[in-house]
C-alpha positions as CSV (number, residue, x, y, z in Angstrom):
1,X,239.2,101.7,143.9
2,X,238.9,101.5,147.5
3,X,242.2,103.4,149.0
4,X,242.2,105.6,146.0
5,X,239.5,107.4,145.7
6,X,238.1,106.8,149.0
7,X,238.8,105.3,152.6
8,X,235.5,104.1,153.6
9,X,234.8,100.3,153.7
10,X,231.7,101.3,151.0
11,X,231.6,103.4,148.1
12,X,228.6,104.6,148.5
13,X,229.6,106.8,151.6
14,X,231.8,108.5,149.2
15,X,229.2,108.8,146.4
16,X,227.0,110.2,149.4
17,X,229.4,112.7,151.2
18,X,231.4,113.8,148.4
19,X,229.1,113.5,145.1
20,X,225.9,114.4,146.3
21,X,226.6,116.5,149.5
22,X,229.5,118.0,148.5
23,X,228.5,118.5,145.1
24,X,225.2,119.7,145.5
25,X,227.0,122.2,147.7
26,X,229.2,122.8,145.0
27,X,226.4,123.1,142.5
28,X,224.8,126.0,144.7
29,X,228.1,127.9,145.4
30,X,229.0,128.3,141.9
31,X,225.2,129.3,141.2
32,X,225.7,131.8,143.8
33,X,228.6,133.2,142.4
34,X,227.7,133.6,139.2
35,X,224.5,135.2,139.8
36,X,226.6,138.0,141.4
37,X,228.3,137.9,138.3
38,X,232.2,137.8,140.2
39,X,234.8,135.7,138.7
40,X,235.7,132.4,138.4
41,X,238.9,132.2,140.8
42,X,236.0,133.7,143.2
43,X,234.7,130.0,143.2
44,X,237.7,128.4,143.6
45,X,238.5,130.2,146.5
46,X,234.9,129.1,148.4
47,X,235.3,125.6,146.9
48,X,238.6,124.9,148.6
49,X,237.1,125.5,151.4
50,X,234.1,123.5,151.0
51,X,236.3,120.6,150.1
52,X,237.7,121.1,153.5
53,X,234.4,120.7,155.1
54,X,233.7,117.8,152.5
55,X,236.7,116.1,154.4
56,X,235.3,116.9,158.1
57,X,232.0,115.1,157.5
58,X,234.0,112.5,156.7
59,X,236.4,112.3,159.3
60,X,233.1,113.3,162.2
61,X,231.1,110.6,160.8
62,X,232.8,108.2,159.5
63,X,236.4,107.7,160.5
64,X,237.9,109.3,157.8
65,X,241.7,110.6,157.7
66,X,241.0,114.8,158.5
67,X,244.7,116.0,157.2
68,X,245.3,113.4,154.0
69,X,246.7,115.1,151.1
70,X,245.5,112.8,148.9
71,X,242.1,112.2,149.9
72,X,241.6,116.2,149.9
73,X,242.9,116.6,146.6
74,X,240.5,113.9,145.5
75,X,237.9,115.3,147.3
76,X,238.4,119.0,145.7
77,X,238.6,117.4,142.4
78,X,235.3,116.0,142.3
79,X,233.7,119.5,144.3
80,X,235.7,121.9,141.4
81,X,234.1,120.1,138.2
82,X,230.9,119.8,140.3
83,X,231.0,123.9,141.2
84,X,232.4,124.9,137.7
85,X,229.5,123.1,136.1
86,X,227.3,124.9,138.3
87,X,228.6,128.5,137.4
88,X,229.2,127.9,133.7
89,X,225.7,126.9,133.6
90,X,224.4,129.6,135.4
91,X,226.7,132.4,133.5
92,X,225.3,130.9,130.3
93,X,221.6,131.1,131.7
94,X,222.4,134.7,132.8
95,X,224.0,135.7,129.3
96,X,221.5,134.2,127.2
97,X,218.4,135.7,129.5
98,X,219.6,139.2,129.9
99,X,222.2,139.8,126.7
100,X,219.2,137.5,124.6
101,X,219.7,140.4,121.8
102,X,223.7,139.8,121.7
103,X,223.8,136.7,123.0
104,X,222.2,132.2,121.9
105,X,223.0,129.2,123.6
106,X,224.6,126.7,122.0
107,X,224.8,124.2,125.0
108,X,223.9,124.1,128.2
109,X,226.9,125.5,129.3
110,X,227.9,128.1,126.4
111,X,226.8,130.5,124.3
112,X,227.5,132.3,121.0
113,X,227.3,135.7,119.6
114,X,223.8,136.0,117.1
115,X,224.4,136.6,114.0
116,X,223.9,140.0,112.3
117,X,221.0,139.0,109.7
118,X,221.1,141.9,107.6
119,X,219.3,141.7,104.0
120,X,220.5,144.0,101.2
């Protein structure tokens, strides 16, 4: 795994930097976005560049390549399922909450129309 997914002599600097910094990070910008109810390419946007501060920590504290292609796309990978999670959970939170006459949760991360129970 080492050389693909990250450059560090340890994993764990990548689960550190990129998971759980980065991601928490990521987790908190697509909150933020949905909560302002814009759209998703809104996220994408921010998250790019996130990845590219995701990929500064690295190269400032640990040696890391700054301009690799392939460890940024790598990078931005694991930030964009991290930050969509993060807004489709919050967009279903916000649907279900204020819409709760239109709108159940199905998962934590979608919702359904309710059901017109009419009798007669």
């Amino acid at each position: 795994m080492q050389g693909f997914l990250y450059e560090e002599q340890s994993i764990w600097l990548f689960l550190f930097i990129t998971v759980v910094l980065g991601g928490s990070a990521a987790w908190m910008t697509g909150r933020a976005i949905a909560i302002t109810w814009r759209p998703f390419w809104n996220l994408v946007v921010y998250l790019l560049i996130l990845t590219a501060a995701v990929r500064f920590i690295h190269f400032a504290l640990f040696q890391g390549t700054l301009i690799s292609l392939h460890y940024y796309i790598v990078d931005a990978i694991v930030v964009l399922i991290i930050g969509s999670l993060g807004y489709r959970y919050n967009q279903t939170k916000l649907m279900t909450s204020q819409y709760r006459w239109l709108y159940e949760r199905t998962s934590p991360f979608g919702w359904k129309e309710k059901s017109s129970h009419t009798n007669g």
